[in-house]
C-alpha positions in Angstrom: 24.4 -5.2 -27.3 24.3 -8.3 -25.2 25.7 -7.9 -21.6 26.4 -10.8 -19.3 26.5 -10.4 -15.4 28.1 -13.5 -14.2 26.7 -14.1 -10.5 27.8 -16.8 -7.5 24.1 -16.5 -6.3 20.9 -14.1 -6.1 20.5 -12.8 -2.2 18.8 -10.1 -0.7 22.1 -8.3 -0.7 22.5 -4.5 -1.5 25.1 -5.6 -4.4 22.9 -7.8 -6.0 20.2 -5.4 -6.1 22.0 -3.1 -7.8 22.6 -5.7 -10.8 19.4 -6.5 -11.3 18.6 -3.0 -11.7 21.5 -2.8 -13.9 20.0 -5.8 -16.1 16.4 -4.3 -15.6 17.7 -1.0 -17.2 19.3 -2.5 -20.1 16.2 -4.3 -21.1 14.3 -1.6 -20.9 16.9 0.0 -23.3 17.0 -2.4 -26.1 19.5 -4.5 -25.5 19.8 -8.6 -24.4 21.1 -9.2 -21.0 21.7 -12.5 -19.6 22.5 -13.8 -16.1 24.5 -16.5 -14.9 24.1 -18.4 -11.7 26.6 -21.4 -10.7 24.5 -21.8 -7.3 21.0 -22.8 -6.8 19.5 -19.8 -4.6 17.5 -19.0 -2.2 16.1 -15.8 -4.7 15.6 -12.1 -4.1 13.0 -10.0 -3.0 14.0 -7.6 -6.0 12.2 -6.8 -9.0 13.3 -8.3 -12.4 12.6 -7.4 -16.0 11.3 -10.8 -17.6 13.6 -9.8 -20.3 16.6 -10.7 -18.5 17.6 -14.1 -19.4 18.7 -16.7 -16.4 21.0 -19.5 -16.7 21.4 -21.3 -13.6 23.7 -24.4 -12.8 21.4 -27.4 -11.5 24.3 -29.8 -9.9 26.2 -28.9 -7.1 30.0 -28.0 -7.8 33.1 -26.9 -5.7 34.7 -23.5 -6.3 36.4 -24.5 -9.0 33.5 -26.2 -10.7 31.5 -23.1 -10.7 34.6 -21.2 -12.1 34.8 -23.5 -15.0 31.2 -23.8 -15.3 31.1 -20.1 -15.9 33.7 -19.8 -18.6 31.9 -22.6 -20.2 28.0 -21.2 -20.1 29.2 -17.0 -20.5 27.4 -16.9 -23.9 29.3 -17.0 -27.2 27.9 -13.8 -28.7 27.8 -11.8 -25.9 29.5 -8.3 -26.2 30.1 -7.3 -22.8 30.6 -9.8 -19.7 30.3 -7.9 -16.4 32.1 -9.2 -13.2 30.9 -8.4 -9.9 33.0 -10.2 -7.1 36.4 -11.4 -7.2 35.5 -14.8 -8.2 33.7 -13.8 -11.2 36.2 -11.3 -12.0 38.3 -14.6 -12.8 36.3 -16.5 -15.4 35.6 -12.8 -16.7 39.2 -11.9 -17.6 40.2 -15.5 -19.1 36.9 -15.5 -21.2 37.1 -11.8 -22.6 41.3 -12.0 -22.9 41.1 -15.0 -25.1 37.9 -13.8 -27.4 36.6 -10.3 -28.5 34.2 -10.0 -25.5 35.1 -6.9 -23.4 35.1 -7.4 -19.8 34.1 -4.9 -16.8 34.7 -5.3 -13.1 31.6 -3.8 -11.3 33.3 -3.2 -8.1 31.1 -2.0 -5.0 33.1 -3.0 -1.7 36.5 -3.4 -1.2 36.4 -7.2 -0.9 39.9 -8.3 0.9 38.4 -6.6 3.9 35.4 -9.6 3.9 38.2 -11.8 4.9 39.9 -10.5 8.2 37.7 -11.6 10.6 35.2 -14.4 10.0 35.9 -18.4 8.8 39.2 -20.5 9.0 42.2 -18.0 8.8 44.8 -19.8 6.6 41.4 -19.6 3.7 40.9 -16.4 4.6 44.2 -15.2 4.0 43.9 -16.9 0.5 40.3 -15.9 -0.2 41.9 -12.0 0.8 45.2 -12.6 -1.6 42.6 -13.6 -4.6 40.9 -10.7 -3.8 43.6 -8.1 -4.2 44.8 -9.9 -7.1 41.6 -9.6 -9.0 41.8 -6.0 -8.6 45.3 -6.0 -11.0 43.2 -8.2 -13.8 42.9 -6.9 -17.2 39.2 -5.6 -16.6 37.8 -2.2 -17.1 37.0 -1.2 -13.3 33.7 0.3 -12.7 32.8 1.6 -9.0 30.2 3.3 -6.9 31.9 6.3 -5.2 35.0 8.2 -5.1 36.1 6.6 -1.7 36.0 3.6 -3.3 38.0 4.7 -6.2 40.8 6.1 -4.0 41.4 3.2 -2.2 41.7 0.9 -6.0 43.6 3.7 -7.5 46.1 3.7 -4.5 46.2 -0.2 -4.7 46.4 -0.9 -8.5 47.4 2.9 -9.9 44.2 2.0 -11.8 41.4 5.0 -11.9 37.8 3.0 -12.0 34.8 5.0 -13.6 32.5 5.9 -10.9 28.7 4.7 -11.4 26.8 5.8 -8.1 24.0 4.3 -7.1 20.1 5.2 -7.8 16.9 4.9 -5.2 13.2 4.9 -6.4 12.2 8.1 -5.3 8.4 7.3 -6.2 8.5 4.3 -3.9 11.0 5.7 -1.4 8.8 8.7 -0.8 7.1 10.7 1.6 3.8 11.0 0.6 2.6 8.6 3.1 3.8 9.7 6.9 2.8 7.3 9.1 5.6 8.6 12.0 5.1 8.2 15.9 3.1 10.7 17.5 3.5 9.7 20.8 5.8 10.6 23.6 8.1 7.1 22.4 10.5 7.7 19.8 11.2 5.4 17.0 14.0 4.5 15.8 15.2 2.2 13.1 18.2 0.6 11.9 19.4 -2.2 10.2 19.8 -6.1 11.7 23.4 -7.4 10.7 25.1 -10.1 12.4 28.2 -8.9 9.8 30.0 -7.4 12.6 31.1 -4.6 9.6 28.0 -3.4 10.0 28.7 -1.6 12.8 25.2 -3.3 15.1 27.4 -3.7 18.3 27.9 -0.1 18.5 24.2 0.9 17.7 22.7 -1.5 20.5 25.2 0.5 23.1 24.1 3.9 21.5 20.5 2.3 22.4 22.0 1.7 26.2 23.0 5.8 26.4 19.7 6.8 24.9 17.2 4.7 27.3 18.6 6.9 30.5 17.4 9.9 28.9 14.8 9.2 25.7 11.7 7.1 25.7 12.7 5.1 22.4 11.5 2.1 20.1 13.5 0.6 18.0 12.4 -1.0 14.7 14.6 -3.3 13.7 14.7 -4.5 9.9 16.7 -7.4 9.0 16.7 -10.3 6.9 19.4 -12.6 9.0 17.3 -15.6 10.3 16.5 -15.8 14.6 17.7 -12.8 15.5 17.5 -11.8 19.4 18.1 -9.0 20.9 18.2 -7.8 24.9 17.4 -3.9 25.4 16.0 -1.9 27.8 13.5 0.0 25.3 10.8 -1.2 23.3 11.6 -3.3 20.4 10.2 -4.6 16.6 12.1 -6.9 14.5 10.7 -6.9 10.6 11.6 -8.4 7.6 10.4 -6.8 4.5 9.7 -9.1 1.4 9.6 -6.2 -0.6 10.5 -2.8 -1.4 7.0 -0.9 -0.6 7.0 -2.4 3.0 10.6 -1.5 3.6 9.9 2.1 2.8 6.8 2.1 5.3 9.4 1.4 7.8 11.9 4.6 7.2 8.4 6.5 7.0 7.3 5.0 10.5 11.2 5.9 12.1 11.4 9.9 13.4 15.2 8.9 12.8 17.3 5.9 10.8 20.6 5.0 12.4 22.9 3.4 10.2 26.8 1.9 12.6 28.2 0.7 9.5 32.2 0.7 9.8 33.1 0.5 6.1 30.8 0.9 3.0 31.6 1.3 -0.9 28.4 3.5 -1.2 25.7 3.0 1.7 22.3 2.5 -0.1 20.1 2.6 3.2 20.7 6.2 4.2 19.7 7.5 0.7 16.6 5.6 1.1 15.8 6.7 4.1 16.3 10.1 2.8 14.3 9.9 -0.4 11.5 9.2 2.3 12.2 12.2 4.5 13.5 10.1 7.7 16.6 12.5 9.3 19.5 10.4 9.1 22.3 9.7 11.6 25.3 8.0 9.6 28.8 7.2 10.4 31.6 8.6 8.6 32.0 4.9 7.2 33.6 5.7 3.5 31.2 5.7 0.6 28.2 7.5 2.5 30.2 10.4 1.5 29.6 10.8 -1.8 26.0 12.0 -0.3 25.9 12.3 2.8 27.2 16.3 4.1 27.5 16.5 8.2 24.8 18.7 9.5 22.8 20.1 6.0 21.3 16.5 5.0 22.2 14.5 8.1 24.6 14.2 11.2 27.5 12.1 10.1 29.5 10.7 13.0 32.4 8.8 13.9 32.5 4.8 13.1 32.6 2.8 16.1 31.8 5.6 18.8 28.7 4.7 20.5 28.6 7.6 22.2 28.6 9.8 19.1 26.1 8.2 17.5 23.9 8.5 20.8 24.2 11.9 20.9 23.7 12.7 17.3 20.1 10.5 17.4 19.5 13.0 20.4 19.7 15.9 18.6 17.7 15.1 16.1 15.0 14.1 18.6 15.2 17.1 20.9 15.0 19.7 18.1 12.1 19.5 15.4 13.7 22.0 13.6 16.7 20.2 12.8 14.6 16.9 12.0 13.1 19.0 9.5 15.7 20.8 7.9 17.8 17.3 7.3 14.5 16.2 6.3 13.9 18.2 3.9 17.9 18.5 2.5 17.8 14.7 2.3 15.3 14.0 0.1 16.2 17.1 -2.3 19.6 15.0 -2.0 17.8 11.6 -2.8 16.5 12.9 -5.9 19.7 13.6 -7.7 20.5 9.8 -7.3 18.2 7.6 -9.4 18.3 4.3 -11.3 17.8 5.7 -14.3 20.6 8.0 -13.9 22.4 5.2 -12.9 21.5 3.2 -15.8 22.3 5.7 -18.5 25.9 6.4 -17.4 26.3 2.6 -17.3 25.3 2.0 -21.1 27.2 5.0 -22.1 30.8 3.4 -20.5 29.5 0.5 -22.3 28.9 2.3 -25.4 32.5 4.4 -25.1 34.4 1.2 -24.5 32.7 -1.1 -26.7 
């Protein structure tokens, strides 16, 4: 089987990681898998198979030029094209409709929500239109949690397969626990400038916390000069790879994650598969893993407040940082690649 994955770019992004692990996992499998890019990019820190085959387009092109330059380059023999953002779901659905391709929409974020509150507002309001009408395309939908699938079925009366997401539990592991031993407390979270992300209300959290904990906080974040004002100790880092990221959720006694809406939530589940206690909000998609008190504290999303006095919990009472210690990563390991992977070329398989 030959599978396409039509892509805008390669980033660091959680989305296009879990592609390439996609592609990765086919290879592996037997089959051909090929990747299109229309930009020149900046790469990825993310492993890839040299199997996987990479077309990339060389000129620079407007939005419509990388459209058409995808349904020109999606191979001719290719058995399966794979969208995975609303502009590739276009090019997907005209180049499968008019051949014997099948196409797939690999959906992992409700998109129209990118749209409400950042660039030029009469774009966004057409980028966020685009985005709802690609949902309605003829494409078998494909998502990564049930959240997720609620919110397309309730939009679309269209009930997407559900594909969860994997972590390398042999890298993402606890074997190495290099934690704080000291009176200050670390604790990590993740840089966005994306205000979705939920950072405002994390650096407040930080504001209760310093009256009453000695804390460090270990920032990790890939979003270039980033500053940041607080009145605790802290460490900005930027991983280039997997092994030094999961050094970092192995140095944190706790990983704070302020997102306010997420189709599944990757960093938690890392964190967990390396036996850092978890303090989440209740931002959607974490859900399909994340269980309030028995794996982590899940709180409300934008309440500053709660997510203080969830992180002090866990840092006041070393039973309970051991117990959603330990729950996490028995939860970690029930979500891996492979699994991932597998369920992914059987859909294939089924509608193929």
């Amino acid at each position: 089987m030959h599978v396409t994955f039509p892509l805008m770019e390669l980033s660091k992004a959680g989305g296009i990681r879990v592609i390439l692990e996609l592609a990765n996992g086919l290879v592996k499998h037997g089959h051909r898998v090929t990747i299109l890019l229309t930009r020149q990019t900046i790469g990825t820190s993310f492993p890839l198979d040299e199997g996987v085959q990479i077309k990339q387009s060389i000129a620079k092109k407007s939005v419509l030029g990388e459209l058409w330059w995808l349904i020109r380059n999606i191979p001719n023999d290719s058995d399966i094209v794979v969208a995975n953002y609303y502009l590739t779901s276009y090019p997907t659905a005209i180049v499968t409709f008019f051949s014997k391709k099948k196409g797939f929409y690999f959906i992992q974020d409700y998109e129209p929500d990118f749209f409400i509150r950042s660039g030029n507002g009469k774009l966004n309001v057409v980028k966020r239109m685009l985005a709802i009408i690609s949902y309605y395309l003829p494409l078998c939908q494909i998502t990564i949690s049930s959240w997720l699938q609620d919110i397309l079925y309730g939009l679309t009366r269209k009930k997407a397969f559900i594909i969860n997401d994997g972590v390398d539990t042999d890298l993402f592991s606890t074997h190495r626990n290099d934690k704080n031993v000291k009176d200050v407390k670390c604790l990590m979270c993740f840089g966005r400038k994306d205000q979705r992300k939920g950072f405002s209300d994390l650096l407040d959290a930080v504001h209760i916390l310093s009256r009453k904990i000695h804390l460090k906080l270990l920032i990790v974040t890939q979003d270039k000069d980033f500053g940041v004002i607080l009145p605790v100790p802290i460490e900005i880092v930027s991983p280039s790879n997997d092994d030094e990221l999961a050094n970092c959720y192995r140095r944190a006694d706790v990983f704070a994650f302020p997102s306010l809406r997420e189709g599944f939530g990757l960093p938690p589940l890392e964190a967990m598969a390396c036996g850092t206690p978890v303090v989440t909000t209740d931002c959607g998609g974490v859900l399909e893993y994340a269980e309030d008190s028995l794996n982590c504290l899940v709180v409300p999303v934008a309440n500053p407040e709660a997510m203080a006095e969830g992180i002090r919990k866990i840092l006041d009472d070393d039973d309970l940082a051991l117990r959603l210690s330990q729950a996490g990563r028995k939860t970690a390991c029930r979500f891996t690649w492979g699994d991932m992977v597998t369920k992914f070329e059987s859909l294939l398989d089924k509608r193929y």
